[in-house]
Backbone bond lengths (Angstrom), bond angles and torsions (degrees), N, CA, C in turn:
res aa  C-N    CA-C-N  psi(-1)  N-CA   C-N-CA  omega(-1)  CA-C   N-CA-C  phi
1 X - - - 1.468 - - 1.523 108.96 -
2 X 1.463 103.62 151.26 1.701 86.92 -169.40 2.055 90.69 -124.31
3 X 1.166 74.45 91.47 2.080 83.04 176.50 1.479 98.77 -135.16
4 X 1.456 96.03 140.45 1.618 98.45 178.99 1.963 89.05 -124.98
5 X 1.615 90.63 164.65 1.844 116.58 175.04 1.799 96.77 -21.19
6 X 1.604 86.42 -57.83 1.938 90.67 -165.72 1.775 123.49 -74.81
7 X 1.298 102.59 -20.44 1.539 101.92 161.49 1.270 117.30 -88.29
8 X 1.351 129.02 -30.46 1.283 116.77 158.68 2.066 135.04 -38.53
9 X 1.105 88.41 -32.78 1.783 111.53 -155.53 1.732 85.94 -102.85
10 X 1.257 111.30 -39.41 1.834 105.83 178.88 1.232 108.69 -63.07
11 X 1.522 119.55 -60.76 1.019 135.60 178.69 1.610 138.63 -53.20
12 X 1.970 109.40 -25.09 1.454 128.12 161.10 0.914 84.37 -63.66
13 X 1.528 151.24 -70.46 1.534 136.92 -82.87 1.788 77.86 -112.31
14 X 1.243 119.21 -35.38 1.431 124.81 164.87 1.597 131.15 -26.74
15 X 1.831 89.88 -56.23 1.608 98.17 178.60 1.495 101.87 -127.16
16 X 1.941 108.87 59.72 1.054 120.39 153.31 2.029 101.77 -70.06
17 X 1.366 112.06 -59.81 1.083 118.28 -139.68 1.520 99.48 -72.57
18 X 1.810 126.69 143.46 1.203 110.42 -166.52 1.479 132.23 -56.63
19 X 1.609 101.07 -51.89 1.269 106.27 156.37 1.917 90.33 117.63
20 X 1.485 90.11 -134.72 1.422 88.06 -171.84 1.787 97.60 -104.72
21 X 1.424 124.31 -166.87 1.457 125.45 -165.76 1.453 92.40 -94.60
22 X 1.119 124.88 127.55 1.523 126.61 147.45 1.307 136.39 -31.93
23 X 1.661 129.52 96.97 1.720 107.37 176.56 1.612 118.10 -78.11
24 X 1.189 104.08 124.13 1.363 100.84 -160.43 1.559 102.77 -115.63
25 X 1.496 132.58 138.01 1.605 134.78 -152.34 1.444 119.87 -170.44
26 X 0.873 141.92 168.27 1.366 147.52 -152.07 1.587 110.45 165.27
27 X 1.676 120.40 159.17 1.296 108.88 -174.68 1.741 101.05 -97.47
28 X 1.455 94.32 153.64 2.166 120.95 -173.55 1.938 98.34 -87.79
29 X 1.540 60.06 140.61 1.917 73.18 172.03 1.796 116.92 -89.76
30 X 1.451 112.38 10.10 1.588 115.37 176.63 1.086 93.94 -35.01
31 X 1.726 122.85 175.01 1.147 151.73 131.36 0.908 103.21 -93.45
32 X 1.651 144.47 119.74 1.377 125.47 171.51 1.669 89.82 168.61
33 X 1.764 115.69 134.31 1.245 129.27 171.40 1.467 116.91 -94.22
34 X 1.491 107.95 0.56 1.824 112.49 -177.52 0.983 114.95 -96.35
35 X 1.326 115.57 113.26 1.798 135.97 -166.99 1.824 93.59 -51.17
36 X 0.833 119.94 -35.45 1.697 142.48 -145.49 2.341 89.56 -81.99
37 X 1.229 106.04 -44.41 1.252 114.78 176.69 1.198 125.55 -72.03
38 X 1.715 98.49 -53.59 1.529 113.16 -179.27 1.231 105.97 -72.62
39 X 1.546 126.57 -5.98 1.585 112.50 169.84 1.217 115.64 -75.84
40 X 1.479 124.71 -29.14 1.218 155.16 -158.10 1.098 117.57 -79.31
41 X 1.961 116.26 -39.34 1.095 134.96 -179.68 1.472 99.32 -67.05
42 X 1.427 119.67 -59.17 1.513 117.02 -161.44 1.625 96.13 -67.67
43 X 1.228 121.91 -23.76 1.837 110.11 -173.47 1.773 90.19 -73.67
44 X 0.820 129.86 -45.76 1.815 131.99 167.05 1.284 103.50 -3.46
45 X 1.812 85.89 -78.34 1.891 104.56 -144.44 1.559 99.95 -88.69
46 X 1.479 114.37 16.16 1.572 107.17 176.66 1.904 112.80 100.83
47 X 0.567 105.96 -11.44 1.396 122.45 -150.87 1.889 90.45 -81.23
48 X 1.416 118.55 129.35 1.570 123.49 148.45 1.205 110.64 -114.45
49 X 0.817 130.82 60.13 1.987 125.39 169.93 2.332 87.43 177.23
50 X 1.216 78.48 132.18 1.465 94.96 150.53 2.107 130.13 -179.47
51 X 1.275 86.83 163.04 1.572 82.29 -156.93 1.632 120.22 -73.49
52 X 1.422 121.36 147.75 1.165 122.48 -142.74 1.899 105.19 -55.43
53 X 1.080 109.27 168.28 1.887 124.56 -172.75 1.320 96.66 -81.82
54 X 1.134 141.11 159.20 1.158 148.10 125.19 1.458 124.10 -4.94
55 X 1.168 134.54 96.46 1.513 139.12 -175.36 1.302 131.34 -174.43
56 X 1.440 119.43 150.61 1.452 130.20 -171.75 1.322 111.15 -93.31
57 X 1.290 119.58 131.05 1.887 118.72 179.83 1.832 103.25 -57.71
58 X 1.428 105.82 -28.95 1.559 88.42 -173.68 1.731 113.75 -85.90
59 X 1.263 115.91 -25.74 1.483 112.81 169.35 1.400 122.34 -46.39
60 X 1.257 148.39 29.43 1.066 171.68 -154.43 1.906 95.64 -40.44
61 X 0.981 122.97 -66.08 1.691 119.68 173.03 1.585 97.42 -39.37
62 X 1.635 124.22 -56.81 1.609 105.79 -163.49 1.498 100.41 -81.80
63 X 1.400 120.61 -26.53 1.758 89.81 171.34 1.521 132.02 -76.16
64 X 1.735 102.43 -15.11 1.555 109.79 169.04 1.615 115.15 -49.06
65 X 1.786 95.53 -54.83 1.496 108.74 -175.99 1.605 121.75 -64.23
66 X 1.738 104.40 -22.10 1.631 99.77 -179.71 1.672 90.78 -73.95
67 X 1.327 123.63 -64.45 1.651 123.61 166.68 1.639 106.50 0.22
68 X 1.330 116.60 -90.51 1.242 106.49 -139.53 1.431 109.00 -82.36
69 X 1.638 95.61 -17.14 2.242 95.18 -178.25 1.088 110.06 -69.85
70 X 1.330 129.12 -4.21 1.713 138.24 -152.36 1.774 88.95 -111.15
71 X 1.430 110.46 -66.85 1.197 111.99 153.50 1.854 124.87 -4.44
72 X 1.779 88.63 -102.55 1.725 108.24 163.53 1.461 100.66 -21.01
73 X 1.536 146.45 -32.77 1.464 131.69 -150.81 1.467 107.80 -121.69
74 X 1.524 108.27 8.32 1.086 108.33 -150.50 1.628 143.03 6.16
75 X 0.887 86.18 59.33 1.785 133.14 178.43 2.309 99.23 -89.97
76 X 1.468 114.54 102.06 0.768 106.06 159.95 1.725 123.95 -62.41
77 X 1.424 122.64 163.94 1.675 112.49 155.59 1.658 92.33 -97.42
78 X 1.368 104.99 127.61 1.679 96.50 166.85 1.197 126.19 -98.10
79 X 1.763 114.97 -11.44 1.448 93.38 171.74 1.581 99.84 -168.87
80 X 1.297 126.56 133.03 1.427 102.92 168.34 1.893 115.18 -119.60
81 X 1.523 83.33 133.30 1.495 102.97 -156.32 1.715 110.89 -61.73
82 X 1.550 121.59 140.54 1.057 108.27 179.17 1.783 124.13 -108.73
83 X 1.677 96.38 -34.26 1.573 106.08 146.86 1.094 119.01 67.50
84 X 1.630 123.90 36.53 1.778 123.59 -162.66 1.318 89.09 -156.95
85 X 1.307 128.95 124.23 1.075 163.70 138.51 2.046 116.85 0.42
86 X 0.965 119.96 32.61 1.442 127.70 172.91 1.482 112.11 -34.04
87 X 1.521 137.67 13.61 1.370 142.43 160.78 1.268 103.86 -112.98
88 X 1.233 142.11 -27.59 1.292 131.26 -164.07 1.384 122.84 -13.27
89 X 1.467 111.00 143.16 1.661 90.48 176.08 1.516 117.74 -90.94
90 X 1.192 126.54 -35.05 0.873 127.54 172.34 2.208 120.69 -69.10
91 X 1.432 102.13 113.12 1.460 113.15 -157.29 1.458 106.20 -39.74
92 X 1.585 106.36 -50.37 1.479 104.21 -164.19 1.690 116.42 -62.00
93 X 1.367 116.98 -37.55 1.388 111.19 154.46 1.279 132.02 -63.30
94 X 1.021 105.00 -17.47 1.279 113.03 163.88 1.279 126.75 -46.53
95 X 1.545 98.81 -56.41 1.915 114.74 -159.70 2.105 89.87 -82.38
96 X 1.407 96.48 -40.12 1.640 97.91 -165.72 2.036 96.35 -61.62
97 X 1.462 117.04 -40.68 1.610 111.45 -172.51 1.391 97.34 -72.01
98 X 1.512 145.47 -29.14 1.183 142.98 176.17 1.652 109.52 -60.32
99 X 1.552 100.50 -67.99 1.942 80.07 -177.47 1.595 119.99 -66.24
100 X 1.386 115.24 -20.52 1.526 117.80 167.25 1.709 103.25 -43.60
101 X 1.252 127.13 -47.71 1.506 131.24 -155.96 1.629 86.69 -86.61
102 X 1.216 132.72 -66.48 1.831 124.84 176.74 1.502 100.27 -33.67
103 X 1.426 129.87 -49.05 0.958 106.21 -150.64 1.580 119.77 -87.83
104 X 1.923 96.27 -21.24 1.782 99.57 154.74 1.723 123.71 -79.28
105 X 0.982 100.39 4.27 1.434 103.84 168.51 1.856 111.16 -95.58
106 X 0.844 91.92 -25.70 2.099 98.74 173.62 1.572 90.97 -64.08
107 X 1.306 95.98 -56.61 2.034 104.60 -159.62 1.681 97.76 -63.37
108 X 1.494 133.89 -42.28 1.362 92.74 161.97 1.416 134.55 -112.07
109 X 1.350 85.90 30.88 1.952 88.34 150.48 1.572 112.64 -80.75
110 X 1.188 96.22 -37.02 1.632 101.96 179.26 1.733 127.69 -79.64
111 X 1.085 111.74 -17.16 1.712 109.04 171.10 2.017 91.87 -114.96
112 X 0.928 117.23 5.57 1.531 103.91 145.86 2.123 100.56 89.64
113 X 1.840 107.89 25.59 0.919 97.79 165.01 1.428 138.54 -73.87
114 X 1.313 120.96 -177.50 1.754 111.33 178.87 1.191 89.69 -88.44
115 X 1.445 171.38 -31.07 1.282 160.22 -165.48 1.720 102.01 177.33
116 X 1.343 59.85 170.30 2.064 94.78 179.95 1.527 105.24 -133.32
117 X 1.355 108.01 119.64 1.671 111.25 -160.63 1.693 87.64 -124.38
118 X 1.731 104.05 159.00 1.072 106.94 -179.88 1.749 103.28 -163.97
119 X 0.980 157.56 107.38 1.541 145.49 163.15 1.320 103.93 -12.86
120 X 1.453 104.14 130.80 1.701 99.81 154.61 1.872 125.21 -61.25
121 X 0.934 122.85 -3.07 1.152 132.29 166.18 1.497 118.82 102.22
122 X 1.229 115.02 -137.70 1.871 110.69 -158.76 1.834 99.89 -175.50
123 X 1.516 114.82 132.53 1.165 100.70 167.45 1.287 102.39 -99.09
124 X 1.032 122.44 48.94 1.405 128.14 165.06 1.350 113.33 -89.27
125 X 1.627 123.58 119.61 1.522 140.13 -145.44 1.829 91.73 -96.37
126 X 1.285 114.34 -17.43 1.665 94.90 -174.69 1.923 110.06 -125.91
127 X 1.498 107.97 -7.00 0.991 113.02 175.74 1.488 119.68 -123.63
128 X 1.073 128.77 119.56 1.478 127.88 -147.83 1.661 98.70 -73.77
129 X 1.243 120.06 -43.48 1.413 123.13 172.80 1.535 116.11 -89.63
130 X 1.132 135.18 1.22 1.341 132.14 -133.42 1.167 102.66 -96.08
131 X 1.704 129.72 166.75 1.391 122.58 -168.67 2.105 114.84 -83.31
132 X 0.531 136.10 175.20 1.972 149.07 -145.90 1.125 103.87 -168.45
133 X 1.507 108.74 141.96 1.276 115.39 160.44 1.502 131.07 -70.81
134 X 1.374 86.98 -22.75 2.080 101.81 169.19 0.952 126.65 -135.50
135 X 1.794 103.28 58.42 0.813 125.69 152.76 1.713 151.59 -76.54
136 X 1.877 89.64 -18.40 1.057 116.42 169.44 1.569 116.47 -98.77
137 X 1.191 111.84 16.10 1.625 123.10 -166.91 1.900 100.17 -72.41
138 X 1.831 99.25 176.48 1.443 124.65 -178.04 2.304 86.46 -77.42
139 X 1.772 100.60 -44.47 1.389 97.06 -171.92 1.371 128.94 -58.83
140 X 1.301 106.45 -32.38 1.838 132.07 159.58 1.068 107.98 -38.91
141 X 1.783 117.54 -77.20 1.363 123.31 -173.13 1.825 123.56 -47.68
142 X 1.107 96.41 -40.68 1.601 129.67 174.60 1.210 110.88 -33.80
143 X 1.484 90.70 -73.40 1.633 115.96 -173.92 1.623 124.95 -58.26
144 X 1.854 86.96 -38.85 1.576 82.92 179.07 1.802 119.43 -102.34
145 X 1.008 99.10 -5.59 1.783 109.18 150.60 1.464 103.41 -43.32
146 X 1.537 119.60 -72.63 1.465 130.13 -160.08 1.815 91.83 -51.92
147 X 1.367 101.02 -65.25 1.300 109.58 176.10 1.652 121.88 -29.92
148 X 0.987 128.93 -50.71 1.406 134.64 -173.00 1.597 105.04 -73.03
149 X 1.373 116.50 -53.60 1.155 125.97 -159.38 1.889 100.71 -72.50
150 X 1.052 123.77 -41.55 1.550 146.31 -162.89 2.164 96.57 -68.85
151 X 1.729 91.47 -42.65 1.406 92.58 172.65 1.326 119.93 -68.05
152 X 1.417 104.69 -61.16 1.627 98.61 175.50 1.162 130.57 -62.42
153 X 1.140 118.45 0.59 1.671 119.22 -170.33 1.370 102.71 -117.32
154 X 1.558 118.24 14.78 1.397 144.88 -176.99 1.382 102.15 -94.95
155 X 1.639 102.36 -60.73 1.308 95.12 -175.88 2.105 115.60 -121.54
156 X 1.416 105.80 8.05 1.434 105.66 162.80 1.469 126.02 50.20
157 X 1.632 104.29 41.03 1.313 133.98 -160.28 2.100 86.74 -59.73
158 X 1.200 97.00 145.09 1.730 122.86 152.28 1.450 122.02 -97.19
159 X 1.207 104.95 -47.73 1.707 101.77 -167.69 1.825 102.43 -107.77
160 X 1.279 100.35 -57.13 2.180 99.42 -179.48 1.629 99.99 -70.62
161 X 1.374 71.19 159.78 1.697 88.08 170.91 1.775 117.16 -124.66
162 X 0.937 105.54 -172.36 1.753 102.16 -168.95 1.700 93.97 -133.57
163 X 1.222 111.28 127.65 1.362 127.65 -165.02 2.208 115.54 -131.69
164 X 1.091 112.76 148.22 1.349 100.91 176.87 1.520 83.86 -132.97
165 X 1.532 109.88 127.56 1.182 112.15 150.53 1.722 128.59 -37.18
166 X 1.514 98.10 171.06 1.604 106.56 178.32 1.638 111.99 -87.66
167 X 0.769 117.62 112.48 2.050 99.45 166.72 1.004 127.22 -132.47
168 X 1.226 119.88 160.45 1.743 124.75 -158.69 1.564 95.45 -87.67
169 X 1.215 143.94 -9.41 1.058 127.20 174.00 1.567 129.70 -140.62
170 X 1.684 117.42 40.49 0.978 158.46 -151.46 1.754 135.12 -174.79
171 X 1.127 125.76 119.06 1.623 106.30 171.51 1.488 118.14 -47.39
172 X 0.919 101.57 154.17 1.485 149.92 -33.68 1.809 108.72 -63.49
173 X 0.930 114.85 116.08 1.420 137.30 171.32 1.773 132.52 -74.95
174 X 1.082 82.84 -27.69 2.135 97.83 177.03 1.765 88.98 -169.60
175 X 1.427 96.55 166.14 1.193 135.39 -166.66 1.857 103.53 -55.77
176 X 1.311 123.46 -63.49 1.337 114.03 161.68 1.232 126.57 -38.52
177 X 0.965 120.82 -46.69 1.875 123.39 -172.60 1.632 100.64 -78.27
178 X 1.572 120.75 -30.29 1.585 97.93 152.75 1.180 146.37 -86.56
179 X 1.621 107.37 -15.62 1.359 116.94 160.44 2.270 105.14 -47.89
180 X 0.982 118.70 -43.76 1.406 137.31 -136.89 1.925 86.07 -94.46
181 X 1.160 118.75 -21.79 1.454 131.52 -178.30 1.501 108.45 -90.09
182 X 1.351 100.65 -58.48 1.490 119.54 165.77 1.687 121.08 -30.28
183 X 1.642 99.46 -56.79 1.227 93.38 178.37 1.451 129.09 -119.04
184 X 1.828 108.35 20.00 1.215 127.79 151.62 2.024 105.54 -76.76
185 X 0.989 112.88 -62.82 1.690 104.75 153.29 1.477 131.77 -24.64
186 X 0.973 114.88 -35.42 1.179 111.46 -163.77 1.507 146.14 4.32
187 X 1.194 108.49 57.95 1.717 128.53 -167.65 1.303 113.63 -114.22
188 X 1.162 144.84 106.07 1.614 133.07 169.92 1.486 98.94 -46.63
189 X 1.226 155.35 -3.77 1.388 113.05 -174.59 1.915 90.59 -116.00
190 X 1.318 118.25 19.66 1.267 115.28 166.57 1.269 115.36 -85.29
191 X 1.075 125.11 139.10 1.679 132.13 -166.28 1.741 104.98 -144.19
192 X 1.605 90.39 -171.70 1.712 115.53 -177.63 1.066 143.00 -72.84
193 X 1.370 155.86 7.05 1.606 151.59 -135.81 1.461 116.85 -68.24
194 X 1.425 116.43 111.30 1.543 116.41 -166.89 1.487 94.52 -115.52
195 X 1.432 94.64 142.28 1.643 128.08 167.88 1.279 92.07 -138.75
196 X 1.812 116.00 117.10 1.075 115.01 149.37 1.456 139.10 -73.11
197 X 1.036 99.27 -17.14 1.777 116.66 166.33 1.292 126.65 -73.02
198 X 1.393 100.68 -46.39 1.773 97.53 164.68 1.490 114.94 -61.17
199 X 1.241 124.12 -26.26 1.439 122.45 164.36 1.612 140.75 -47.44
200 X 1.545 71.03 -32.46 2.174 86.85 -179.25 1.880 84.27 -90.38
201 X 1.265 76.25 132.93 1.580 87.70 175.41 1.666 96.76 -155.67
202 X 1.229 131.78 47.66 1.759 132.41 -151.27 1.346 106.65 162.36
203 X 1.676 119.35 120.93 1.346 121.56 159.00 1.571 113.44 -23.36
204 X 1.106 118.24 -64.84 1.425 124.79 -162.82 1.615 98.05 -59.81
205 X 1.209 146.27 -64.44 1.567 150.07 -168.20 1.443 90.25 -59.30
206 X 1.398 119.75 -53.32 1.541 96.55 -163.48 2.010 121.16 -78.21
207 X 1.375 86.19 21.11 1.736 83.38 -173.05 1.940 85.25 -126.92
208 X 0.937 101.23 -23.07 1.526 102.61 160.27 1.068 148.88 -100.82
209 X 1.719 108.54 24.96 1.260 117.27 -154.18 1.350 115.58 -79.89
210 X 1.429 115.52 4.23 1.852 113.67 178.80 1.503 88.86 -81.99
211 X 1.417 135.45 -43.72 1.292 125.80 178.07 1.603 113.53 -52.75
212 X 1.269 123.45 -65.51 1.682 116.98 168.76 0.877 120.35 -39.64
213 X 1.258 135.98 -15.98 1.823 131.88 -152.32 1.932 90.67 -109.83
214 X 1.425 119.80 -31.92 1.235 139.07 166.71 1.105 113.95 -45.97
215 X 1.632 94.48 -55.19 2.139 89.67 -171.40 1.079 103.28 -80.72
216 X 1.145 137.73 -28.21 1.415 144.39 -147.89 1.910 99.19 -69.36
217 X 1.554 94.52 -42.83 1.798 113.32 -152.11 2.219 80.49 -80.70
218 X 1.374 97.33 -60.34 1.327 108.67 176.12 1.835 122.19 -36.47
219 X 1.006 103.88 -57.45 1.751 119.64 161.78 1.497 122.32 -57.63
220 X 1.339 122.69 -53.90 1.003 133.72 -138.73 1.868 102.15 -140.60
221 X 1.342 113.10 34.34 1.946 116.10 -164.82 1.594 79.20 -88.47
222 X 1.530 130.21 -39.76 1.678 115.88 -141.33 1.442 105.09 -99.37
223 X 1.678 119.94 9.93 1.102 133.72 147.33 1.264 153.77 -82.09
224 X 1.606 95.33 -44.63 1.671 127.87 -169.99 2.028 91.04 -46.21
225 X 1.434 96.10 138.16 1.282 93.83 159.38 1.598 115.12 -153.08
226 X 1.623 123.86 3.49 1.248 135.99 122.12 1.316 121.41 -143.12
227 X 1.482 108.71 168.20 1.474 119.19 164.10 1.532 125.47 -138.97
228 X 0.955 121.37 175.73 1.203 132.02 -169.60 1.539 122.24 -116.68
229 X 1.213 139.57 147.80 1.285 157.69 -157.16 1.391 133.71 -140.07
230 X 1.545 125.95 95.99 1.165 156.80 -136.62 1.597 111.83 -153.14
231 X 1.373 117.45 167.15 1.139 107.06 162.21 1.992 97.64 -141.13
232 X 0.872 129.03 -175.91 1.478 123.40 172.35 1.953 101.26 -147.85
233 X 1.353 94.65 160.62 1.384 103.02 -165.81 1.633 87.15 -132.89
234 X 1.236 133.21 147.03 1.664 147.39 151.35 1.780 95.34 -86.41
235 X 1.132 101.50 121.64 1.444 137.20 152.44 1.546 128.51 -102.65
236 X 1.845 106.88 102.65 1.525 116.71 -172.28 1.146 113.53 -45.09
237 X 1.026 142.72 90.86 1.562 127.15 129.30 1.457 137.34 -112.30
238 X 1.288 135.62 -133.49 1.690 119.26 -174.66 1.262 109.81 -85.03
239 X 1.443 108.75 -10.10 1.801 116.14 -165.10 1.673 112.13 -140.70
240 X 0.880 115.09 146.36 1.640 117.09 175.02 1.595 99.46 -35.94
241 X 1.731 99.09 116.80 1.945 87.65 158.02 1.977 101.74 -132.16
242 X 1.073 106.90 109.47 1.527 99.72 179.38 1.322 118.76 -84.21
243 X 1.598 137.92 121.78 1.728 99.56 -172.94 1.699 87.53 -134.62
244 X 1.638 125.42 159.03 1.135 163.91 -142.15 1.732 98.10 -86.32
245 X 1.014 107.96 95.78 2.140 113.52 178.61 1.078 99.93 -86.33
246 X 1.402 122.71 -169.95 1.578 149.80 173.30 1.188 81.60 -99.96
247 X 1.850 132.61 145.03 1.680 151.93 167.18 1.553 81.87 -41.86
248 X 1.785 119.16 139.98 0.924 113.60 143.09 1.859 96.23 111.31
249 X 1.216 121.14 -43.84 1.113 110.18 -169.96 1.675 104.28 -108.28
250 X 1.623 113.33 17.83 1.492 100.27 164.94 1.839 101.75 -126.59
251 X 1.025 114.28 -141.87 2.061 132.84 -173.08 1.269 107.86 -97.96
252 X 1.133 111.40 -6.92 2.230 103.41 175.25 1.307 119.09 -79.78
253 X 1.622 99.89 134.36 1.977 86.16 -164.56 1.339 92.85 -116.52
254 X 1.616 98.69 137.11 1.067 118.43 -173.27 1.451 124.55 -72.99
255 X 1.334 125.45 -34.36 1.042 113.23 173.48 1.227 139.06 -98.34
256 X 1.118 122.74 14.97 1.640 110.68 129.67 1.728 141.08 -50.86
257 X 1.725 99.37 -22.73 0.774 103.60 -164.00 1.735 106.99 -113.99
258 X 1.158 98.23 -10.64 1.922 91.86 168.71 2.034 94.30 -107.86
259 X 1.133 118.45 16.87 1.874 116.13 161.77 1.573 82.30 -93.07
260 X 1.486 129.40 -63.47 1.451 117.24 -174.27 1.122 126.20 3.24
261 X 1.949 89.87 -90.34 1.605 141.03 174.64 2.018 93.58 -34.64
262 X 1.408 93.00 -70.10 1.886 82.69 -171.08 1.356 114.10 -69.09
263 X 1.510 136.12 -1.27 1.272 105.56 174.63 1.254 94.52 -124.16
264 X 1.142 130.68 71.90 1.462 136.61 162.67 1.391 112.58 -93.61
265 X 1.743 112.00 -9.99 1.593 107.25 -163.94 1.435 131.60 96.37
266 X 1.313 109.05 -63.19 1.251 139.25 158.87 1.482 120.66 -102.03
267 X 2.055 103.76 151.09 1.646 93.64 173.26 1.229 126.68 -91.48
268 X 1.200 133.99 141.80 1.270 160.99 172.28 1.663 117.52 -103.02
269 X 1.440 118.23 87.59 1.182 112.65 -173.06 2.271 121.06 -54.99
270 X 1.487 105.84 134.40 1.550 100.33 168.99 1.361 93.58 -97.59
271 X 1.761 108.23 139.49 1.238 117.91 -166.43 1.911 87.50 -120.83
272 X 1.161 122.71 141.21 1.824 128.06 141.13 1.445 133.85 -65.67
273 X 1.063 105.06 124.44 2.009 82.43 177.71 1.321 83.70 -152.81
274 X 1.304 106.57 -168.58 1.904 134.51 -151.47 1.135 116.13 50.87
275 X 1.373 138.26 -26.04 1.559 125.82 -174.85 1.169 123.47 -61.18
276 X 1.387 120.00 156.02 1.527 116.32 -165.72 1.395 107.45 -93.92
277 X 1.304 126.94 -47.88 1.787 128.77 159.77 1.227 144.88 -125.36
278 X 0.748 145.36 -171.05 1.353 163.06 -154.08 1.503 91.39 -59.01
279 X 1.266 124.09 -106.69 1.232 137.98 140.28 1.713 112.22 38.92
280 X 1.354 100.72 -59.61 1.232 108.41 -179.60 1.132 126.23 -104.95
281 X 0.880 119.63 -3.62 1.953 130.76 169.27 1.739 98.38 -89.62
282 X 1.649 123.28 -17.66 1.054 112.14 -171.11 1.540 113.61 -97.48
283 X 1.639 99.70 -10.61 1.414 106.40 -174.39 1.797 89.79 -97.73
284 X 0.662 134.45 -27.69 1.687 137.39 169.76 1.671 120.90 -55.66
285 X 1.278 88.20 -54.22 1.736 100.92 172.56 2.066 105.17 -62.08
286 X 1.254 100.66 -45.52 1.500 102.83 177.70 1.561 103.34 -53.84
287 X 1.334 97.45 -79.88 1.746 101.61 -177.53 1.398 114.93 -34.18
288 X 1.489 130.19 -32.41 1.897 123.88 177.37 1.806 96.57 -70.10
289 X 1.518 104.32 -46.28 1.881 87.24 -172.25 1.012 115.04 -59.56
290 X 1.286 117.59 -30.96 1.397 112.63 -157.19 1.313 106.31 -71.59
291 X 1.618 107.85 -36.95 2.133 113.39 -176.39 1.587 85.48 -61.66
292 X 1.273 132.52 -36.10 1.240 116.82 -135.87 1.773 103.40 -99.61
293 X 1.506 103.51 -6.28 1.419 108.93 174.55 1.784 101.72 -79.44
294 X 2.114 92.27 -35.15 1.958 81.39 -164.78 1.608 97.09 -97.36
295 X 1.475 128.44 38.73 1.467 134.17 165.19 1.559 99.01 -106.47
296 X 1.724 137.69 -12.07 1.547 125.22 -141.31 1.582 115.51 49.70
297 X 1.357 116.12 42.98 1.559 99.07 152.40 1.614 110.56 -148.35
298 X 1.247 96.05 151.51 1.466 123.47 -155.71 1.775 107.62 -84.54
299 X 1.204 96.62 -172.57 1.629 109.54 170.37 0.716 104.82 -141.16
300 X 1.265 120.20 163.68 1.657 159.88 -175.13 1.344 101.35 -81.18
């Protein structure tokens, strides 16, 4: 990482100020197919941002209706996930995980999300995300340039944007290599997706992770258009093992990273994910307000 004493201290002093309120969201344990409820649910549990419902770009009545109940709750959608492997090695999955990803990228242009995020993928033949030896290649980068650009110009989004998460074992990996995607892409509707956790991928990041979470916001603020919310814990054994907590019960500090989120200007939904229940998305969501009451920043 290339941060010195004095960019550190420039750069806090940056996202001292609160900024705007955080939408902060995670997915509900309803049972229930009525856009009209499930908007309702997340206004419940606190929640202004959550990730898109279940739906087809061509059902046009149920994406109107997820639209406006989400709306009515002012409940952003922050992102709808696309989650399929755009390297595959084998072609024919290939072409079939490619229009799968156009076609969640239509759906949130069309119910009016902030993006549609997806990994750039993996030539890894048995694990759809999994780490490769060339993965870090010129052919990687290549590929998923074509990839990004081929999507959006597929579907010629106005309002969503098309996003690839961060990952520790894949591009984009840290904040340079997406700046470097960003503007090998060159598309206005290409944007940001931050996981600060997928970032620590190294003793050193994960004991420094208020510094990563810095450059990241620092590099990458005039993009971001969601992120995600995790915490990670190091588990002793002979070899690096990092594994996925409830916020709060691992080493990621939060407030750098919800001052980020609020002084970006604009909102950028923080989303929760991996937890297994209720229970624990609720003790997670607690643990972010609470950093985020003793950081000065608010909610939505």
């Amino acid at each position: 990482m290339d941060f010195t004493r004095r960019q550190f201290a420039a750069s806090a002093a940056l996202f001292a100020s609160p900024g705007r309120a955080v939408r902060l969201g995670g997915p509900i344990f309803l049972k229930s197919d009525d856009p009209a409820a499930l908007a309702r649910e997340h206004k419940r549990l606190g929640y202004a941002a959550a990730y898109c419902p279940a739906a087809d770009v061509k059902n046009t009545p149920r994406v109107n209706a997820i639209e406006a109940a989400f709306k009515a709750e002012n409940v952003v959608i922050a992102e709808v996930g696309a989650w399929k492997n755009l390297l595959d090695p084998d072609a024919a999955k290939r072409k079939e995980n490619f229009d799968y990803v156009v076609s969640r990228m239509a759906l949130a242009e069309a119910v009016g999300a902030r993006c549609c995020v997806d990994i750039a993928g993996s030539f890894n033949d048995k694990v759809w995300y999994g780490p490769h030896k060339d993965n870090f290649t010129p052919r990687f980068f290549d590929a998923t340039v074509e990839n990004a650009r081929k999507i959006i110009d597929a579907v010629k989004p106005r309002r969503a944007k098309f996003a690839f998460e961060i990952m520790g074992w894949c591009m984009p990996e840290t904040a340079d290599r997406y700046v470097q995607l960003i503007k090998a892409i060159d598309r206005p509707a290409f944007a940001a997706h931050v996981d600060v956790c997928n970032a620590i991928n190294s003793p050193e990041k994960f004991y420094s992770n208020a510094a990563v979470t810095d450059e990241i916001f620092r590099k990458l603020g005039k993009w971001i258009v969601s992120c995600h919310a995790k915490d990670l814990q190091w588990i002793p054994e002979m070899n690096v093992h990092f594994v996925e907590v409830i916020p709060g019960r691992g080493e990621i500090d939060y407030r750098p990273y919800l001052r980020g989120i609020a002084g970006l200007g604009y909102e950028a939904p923080l989303m929760l994910e991996h937890l297994k229940t209720a229970e624990e998305y609720n003790e997670g969501a607690a643990y972010i307000r609470k950093i985020g009451a003793q950081a000065g920043v608010s909610f939505a």
